[in-house]
DSSP file (Angstrom, degrees, kcal/mol; ACC not computed):
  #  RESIDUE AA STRUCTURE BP1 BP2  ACC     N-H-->O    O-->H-N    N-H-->O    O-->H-N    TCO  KAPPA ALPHA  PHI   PSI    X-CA   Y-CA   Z-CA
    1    1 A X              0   0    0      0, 0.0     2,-0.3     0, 0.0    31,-0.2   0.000 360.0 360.0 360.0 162.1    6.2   17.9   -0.9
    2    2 A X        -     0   0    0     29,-0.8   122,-0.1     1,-0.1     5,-0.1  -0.624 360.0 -75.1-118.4-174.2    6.6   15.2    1.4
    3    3 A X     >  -     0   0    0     -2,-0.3     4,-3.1     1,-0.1    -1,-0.1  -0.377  34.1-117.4 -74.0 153.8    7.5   11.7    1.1
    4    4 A X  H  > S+     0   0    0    120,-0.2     4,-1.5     1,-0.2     5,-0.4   0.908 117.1  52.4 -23.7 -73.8    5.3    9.0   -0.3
    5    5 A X  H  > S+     0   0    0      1,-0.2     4,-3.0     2,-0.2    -1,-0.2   0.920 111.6  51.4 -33.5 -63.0    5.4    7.1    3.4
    6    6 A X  H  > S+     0   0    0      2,-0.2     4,-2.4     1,-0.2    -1,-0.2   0.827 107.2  43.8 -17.5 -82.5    4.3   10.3    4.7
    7    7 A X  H  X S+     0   0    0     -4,-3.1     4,-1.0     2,-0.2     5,-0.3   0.992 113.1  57.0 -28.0 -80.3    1.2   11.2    2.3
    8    8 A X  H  X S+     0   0    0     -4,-1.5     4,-2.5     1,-0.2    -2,-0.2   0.816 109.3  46.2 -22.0 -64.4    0.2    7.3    3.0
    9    9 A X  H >X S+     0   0    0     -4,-3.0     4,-1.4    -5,-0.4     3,-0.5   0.979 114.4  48.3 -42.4 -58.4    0.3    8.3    7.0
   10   10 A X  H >X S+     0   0    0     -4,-2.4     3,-1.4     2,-0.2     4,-1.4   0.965 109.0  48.4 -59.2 -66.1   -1.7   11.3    6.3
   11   11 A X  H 3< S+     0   0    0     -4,-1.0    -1,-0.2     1,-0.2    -2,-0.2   0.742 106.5  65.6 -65.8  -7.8   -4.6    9.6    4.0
   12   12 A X  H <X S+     0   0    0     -4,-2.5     4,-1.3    -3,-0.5     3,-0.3   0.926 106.4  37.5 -24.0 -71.0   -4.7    7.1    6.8
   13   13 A X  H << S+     0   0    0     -3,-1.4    -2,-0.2    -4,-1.4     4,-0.2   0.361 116.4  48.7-101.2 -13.9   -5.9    9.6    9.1
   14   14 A X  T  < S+     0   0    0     -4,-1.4    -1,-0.3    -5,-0.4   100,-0.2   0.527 107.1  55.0-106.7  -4.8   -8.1   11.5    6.8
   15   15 A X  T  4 S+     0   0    0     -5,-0.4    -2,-0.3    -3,-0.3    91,-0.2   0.798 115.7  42.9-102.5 -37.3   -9.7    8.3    5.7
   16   16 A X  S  < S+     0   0    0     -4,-1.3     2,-0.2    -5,-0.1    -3,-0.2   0.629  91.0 104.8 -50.1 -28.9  -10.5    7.6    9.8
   17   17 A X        -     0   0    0     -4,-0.2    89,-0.5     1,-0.1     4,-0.1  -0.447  58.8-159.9 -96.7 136.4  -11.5   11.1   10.4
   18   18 A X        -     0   0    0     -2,-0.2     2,-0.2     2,-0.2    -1,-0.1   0.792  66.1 -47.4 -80.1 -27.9  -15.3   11.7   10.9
   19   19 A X  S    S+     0   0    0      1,-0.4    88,-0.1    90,-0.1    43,-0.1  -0.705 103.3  12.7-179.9-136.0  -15.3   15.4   10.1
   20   20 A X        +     0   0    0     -2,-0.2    -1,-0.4    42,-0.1    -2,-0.2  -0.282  51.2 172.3 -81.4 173.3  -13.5   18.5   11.0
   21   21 A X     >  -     0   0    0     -3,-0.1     4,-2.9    -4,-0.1    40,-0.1  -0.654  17.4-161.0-170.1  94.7  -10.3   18.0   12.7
   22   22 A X  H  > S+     0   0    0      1,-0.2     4,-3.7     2,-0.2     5,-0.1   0.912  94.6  43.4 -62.7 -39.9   -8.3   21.1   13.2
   23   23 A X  H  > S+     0   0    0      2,-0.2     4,-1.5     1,-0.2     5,-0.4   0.945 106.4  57.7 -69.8 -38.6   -5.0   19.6   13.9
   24   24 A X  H  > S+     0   0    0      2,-0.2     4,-2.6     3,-0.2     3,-0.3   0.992 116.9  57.7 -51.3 -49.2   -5.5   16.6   10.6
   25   25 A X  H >X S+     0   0    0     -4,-2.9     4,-2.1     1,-0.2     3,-1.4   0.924 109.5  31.9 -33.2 -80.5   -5.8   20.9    9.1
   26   26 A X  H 3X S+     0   0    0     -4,-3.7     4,-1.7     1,-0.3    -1,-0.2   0.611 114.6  57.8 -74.2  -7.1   -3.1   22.2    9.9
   27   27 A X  H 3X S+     0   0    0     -4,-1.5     4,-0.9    -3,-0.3    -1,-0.3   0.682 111.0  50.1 -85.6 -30.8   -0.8   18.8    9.5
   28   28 A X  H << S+     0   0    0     -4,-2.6     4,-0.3    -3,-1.4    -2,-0.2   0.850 107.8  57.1 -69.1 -38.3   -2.3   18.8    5.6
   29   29 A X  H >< S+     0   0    0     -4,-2.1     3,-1.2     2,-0.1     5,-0.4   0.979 114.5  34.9 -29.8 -84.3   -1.0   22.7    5.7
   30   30 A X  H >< S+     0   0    0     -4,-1.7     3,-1.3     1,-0.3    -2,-0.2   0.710 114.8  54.9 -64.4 -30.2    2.7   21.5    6.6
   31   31 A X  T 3< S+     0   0    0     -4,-0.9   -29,-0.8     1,-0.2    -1,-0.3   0.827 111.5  48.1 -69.8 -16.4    2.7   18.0    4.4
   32   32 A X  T <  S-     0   0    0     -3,-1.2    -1,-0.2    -4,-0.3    -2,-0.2   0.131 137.0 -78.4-134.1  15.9    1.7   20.2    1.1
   33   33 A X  S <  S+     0   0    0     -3,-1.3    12,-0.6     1,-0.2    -3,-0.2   0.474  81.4 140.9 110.5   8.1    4.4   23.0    1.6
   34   34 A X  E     -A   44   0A   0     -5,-0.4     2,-0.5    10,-0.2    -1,-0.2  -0.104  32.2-163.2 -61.7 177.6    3.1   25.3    4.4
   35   35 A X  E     -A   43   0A   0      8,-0.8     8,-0.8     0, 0.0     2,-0.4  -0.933   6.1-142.1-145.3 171.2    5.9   26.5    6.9
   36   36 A X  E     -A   42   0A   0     -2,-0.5     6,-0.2     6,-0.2     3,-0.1  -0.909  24.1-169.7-163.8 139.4    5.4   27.8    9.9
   37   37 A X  S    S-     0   0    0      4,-0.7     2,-0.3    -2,-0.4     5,-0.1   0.723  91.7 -12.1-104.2 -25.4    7.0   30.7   12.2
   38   38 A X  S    S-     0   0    0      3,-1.7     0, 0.0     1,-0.1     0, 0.0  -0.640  87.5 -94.1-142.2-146.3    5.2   29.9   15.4
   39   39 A X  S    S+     0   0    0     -2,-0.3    -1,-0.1     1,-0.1    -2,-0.0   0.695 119.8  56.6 -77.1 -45.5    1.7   27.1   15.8
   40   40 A X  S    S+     0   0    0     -3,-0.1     2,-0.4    16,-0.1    -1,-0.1   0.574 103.9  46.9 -91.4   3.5   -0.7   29.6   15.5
   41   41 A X        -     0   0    0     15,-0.1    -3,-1.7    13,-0.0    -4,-0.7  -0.990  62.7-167.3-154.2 135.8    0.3   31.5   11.8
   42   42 A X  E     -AB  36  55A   0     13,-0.7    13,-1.2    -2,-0.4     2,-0.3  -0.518   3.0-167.0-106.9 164.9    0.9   29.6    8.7
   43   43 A X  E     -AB  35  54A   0     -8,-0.8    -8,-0.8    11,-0.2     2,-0.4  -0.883  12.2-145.2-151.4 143.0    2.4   30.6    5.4
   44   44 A X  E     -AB  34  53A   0      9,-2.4     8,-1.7    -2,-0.3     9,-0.7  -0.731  19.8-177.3-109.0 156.9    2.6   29.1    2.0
   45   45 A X  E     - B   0  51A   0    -12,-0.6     6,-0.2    -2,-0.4     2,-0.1  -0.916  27.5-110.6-145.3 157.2    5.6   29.7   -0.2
   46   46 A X        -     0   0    0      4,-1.3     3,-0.5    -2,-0.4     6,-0.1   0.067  44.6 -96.4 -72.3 167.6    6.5   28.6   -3.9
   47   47 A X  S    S+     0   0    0      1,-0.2   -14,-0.0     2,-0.2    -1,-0.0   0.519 133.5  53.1 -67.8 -24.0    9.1   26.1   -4.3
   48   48 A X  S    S-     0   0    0      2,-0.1    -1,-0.2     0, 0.0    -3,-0.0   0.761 121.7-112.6 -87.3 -23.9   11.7   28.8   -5.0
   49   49 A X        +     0   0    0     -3,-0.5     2,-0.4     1,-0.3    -2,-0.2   0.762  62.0 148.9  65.9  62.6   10.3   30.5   -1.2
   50   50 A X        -     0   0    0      1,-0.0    -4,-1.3     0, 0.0     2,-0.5  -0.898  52.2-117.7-103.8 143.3    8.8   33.5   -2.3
   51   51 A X  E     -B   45   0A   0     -2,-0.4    -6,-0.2    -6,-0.2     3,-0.1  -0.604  33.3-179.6-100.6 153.4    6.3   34.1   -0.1
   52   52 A X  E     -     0   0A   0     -8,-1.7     2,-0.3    -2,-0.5    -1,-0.2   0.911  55.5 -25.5 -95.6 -71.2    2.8   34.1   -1.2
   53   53 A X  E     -B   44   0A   0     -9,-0.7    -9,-2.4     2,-0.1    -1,-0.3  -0.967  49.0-130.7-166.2 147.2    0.0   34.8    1.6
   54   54 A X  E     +B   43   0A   0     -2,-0.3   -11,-0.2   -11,-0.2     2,-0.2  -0.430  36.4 154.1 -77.5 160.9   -0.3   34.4    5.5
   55   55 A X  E     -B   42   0A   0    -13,-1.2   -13,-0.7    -2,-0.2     3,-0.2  -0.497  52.5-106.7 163.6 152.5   -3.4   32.7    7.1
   56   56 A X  S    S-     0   0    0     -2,-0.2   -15,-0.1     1,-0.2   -16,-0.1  -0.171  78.5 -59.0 -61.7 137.6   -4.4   30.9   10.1
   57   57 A X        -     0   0    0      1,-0.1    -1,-0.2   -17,-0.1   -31,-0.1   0.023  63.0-112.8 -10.6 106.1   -4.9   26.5    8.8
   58   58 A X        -     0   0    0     -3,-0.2     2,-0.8   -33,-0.1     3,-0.3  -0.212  19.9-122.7 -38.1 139.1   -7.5   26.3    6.0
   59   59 A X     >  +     0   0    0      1,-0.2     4,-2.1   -34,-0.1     7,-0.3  -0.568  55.6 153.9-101.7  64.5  -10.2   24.5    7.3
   60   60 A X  T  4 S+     0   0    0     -2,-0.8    53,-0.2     2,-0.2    -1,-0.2   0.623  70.5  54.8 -81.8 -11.8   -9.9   21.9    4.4
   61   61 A X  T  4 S+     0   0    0     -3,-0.3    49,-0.3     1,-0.1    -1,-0.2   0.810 118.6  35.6 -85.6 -15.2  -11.6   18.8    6.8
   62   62 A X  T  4 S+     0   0    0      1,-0.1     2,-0.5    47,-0.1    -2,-0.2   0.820 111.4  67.5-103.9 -26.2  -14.6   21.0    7.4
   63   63 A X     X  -     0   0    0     -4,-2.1     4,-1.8     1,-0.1    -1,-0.1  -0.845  50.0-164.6 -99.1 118.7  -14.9   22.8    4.0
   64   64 A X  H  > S+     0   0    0     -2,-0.5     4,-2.6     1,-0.3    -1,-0.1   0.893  95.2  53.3 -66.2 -38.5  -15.9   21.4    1.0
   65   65 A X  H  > S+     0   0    0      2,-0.2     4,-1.5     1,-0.2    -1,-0.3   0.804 103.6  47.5 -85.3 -24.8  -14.5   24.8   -0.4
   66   66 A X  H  > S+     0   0    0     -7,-0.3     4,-1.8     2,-0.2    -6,-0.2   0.582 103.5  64.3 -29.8 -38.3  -11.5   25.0    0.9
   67   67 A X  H >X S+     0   0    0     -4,-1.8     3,-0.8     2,-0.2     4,-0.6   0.992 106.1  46.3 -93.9 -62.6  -10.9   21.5   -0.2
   68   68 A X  H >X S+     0   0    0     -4,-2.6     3,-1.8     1,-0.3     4,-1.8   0.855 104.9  57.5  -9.9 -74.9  -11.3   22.7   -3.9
   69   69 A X  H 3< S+     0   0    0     -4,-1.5     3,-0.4     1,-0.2    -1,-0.3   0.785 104.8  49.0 -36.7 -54.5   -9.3   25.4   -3.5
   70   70 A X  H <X S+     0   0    0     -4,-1.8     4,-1.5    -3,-0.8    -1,-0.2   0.649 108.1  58.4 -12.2 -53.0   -6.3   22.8   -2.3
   71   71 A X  H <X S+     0   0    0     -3,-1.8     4,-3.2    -4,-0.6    -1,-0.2   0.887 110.7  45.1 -51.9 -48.2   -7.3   20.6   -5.7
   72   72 A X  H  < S+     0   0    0     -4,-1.8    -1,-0.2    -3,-0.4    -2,-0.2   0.269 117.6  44.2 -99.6  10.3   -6.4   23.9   -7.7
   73   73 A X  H  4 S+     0   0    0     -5,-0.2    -1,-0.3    -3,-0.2    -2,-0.2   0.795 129.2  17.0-107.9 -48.7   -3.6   24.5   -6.0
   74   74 A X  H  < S+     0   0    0     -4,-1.5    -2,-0.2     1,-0.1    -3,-0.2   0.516 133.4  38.1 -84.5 -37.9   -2.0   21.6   -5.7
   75   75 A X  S >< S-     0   0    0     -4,-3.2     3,-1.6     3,-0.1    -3,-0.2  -0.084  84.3-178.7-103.5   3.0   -3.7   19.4   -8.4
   76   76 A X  T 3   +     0   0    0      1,-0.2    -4,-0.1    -3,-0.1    -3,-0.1   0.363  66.3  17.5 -37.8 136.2   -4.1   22.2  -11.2
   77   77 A X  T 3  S+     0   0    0      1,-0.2    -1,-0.2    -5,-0.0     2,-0.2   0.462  96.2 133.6  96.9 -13.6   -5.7   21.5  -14.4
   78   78 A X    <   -     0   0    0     -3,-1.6    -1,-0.2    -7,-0.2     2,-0.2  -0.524  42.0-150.0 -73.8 150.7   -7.3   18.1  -12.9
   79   79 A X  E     +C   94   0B   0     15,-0.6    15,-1.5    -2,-0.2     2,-0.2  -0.745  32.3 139.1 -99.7 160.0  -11.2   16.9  -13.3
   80   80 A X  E     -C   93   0B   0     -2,-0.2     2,-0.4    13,-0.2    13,-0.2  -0.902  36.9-119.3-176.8-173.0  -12.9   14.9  -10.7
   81   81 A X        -     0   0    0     11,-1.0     2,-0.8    -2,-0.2    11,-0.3  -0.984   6.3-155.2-136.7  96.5  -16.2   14.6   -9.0
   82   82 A X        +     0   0    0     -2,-0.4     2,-0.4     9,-0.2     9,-0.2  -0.751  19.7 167.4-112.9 113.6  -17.5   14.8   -5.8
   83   83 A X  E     +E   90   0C   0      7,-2.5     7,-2.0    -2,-0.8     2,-0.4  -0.831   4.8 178.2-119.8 171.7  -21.0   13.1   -4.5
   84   84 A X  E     +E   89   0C   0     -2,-0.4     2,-0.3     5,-0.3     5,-0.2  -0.935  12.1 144.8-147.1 153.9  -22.5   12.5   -1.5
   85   85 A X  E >   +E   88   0C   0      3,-2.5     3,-1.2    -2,-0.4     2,-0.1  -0.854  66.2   8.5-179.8 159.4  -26.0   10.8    0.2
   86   86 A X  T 3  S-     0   0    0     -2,-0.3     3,-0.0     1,-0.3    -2,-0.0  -0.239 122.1 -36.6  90.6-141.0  -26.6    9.0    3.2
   87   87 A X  T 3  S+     0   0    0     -2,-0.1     2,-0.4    20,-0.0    -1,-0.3   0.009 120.2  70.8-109.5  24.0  -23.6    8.7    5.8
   88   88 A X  E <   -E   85   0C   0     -3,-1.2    -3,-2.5     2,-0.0     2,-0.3  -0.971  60.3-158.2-166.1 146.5  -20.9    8.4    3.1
   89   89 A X  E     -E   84   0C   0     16,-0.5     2,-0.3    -2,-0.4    -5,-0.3  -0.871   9.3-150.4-131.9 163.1  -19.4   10.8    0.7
   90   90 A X  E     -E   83   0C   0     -7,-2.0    -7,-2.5    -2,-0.3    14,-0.3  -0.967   6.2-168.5-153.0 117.7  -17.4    9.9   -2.7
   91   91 A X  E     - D   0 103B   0     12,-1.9    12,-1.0    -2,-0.3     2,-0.5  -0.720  12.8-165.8-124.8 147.2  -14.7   11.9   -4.3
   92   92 A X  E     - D   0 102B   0    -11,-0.3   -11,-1.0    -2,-0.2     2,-0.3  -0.991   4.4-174.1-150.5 116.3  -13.4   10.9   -8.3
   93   93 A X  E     -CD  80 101B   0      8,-2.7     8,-2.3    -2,-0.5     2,-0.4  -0.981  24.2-157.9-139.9 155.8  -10.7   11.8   -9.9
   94   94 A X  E     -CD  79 100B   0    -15,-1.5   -15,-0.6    -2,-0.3     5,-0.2  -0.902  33.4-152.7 -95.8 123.2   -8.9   11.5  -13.9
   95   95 A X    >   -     0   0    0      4,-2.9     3,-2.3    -2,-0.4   -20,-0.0  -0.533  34.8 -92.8 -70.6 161.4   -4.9   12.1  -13.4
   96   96 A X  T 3  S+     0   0    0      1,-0.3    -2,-0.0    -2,-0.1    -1,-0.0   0.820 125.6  43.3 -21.1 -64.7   -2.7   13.5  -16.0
   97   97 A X  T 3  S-     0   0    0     -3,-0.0     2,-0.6     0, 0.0    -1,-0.3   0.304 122.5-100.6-108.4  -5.3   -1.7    9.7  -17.4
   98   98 A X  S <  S+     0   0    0     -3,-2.3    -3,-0.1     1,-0.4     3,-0.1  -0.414  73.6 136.8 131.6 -90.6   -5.1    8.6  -17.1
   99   99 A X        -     0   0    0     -2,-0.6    -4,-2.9    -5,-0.2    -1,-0.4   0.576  41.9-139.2 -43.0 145.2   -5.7    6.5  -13.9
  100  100 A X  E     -D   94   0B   0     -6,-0.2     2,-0.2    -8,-0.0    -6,-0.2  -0.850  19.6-174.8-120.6 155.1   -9.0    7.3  -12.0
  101  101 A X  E     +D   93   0B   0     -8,-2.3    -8,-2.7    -2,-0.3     2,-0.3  -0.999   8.7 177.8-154.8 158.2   -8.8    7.3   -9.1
  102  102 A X  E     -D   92   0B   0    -10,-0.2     2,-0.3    -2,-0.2   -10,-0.2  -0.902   7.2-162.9-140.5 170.8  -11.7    7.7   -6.2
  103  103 A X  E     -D   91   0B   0    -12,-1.0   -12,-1.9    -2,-0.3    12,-0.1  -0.807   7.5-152.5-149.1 166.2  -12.1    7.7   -2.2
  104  104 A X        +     0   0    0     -2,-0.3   -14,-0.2   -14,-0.3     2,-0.2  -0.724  29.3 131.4-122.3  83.6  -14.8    7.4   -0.2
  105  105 A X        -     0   0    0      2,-0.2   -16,-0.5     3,-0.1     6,-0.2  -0.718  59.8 -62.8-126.8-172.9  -15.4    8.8    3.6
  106  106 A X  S    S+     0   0    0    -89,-0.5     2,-0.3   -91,-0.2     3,-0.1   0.250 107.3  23.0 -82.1  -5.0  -17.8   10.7    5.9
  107  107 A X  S  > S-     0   0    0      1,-0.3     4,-1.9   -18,-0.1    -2,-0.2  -0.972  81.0-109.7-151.7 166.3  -18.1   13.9    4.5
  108  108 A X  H  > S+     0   0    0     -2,-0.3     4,-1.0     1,-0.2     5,-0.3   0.963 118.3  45.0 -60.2 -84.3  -17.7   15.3    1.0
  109  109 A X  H  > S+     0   0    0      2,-0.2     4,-2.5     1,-0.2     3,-0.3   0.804 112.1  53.2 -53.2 -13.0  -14.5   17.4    1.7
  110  110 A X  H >> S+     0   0    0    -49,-0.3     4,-1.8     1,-0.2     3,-1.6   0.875 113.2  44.9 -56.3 -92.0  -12.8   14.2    3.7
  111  111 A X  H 3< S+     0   0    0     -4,-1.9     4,-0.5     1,-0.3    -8,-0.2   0.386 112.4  49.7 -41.5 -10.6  -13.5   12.2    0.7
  112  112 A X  H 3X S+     0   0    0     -4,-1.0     4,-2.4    -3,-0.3    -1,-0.3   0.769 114.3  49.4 -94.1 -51.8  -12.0   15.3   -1.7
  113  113 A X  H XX S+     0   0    0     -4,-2.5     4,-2.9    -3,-1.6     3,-1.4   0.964 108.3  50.7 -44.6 -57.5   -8.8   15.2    0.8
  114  114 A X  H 3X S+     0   0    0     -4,-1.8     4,-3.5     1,-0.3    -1,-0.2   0.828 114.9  44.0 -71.0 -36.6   -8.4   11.5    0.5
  115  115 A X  H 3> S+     0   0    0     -4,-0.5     4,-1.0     2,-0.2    -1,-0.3   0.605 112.4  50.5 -50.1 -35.4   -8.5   11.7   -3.4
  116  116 A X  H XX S+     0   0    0     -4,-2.4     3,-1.8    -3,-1.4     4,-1.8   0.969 110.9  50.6 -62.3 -58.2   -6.4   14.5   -3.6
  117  117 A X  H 3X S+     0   0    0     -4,-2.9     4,-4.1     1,-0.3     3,-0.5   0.844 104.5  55.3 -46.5 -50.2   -4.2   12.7   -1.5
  118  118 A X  H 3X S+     0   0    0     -4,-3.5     4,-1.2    -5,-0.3    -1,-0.3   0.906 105.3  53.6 -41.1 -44.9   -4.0    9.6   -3.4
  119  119 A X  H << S+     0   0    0     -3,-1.8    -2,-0.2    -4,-1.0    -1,-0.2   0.556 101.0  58.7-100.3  18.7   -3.1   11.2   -6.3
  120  120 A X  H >X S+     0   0    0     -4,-1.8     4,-4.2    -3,-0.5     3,-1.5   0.921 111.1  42.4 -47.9 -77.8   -0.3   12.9   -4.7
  121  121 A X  H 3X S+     0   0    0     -4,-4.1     4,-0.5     1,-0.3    -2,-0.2   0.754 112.1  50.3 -56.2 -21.9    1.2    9.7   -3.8
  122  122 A X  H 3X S+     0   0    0     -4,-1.2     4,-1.2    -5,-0.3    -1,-0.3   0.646 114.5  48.8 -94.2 -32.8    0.4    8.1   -7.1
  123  123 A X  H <> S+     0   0    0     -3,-1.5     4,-0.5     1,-0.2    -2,-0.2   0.966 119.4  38.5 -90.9 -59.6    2.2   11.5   -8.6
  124  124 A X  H  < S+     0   0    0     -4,-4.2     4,-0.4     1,-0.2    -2,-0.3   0.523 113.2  54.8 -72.2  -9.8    5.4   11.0   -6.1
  125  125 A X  H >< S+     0   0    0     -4,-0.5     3,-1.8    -5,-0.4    -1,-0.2   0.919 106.0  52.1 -72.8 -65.7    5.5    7.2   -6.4
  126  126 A X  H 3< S+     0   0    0     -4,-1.2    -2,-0.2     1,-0.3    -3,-0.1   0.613 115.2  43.5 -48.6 -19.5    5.7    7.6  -10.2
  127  127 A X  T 3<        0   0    0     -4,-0.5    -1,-0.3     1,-0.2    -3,-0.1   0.715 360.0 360.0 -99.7 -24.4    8.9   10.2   -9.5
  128  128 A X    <         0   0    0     -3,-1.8    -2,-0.2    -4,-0.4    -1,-0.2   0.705 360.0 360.0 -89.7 360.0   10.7    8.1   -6.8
């Protein structure tokens, strides 16, 4: 996982971001434990570094399902909420301990990212 500072940089840029953004992808890959053997091919490994499955960057800025999948990867076992209208999308989530926590940006999976991402930091603040 990466550092707290890190995250922060990262939901910066996802909270900025209008839509898809391949490189904001594949920099969300590497921050949340992908590795990589060249630019073009990603891989995720377990904490221990067994590896798990190849594939090209998830397209988490542009897919709303993708960006679920991430939650349930990363986030298991969490509830949250995602709505959207208008120009503006809104993402909710309950952590473990309690704390809601929500984001709001320009499309529903942005606004899923930013949430996740918050409670990342909020889980790695609590550790450091």
């Amino acid at each position: 996982m990466t550092a707290p500072s890190d995250l922060k940089e990262l939901l910066a840029r996802v909270e900025k971001a209008t839509g898809a953004d391949d490189l904001l992808d594949a920099d969300i890959s590497f921050a949340l434990g992908w590795s990589s053997r060249n630019r073009d091919h990603y891989e995720w490994t377990e904490a221990d570094g067994t590896f798990v499955q190849s594939f090209m960057p998830k397209p988490f800025t542009a897919s709303l399902d993708a960006s679920l999948a991430l939650v349930e990867r990363v986030l298991p076992g969490k509830a949250g909420v995602v709505s959207f209208g208008g120009m503006w999308s809104r993402a909710d989530f309950i952590n473990a301990e309690g704390v809601y926590l929500h984001a709001t940006c320009r499309t529903p999976a942005l606004a899923l990212l930013a949430a996740v991402l918050k409670a990342l930091i909020a889980k790695e603040n609590d550790r450091g």
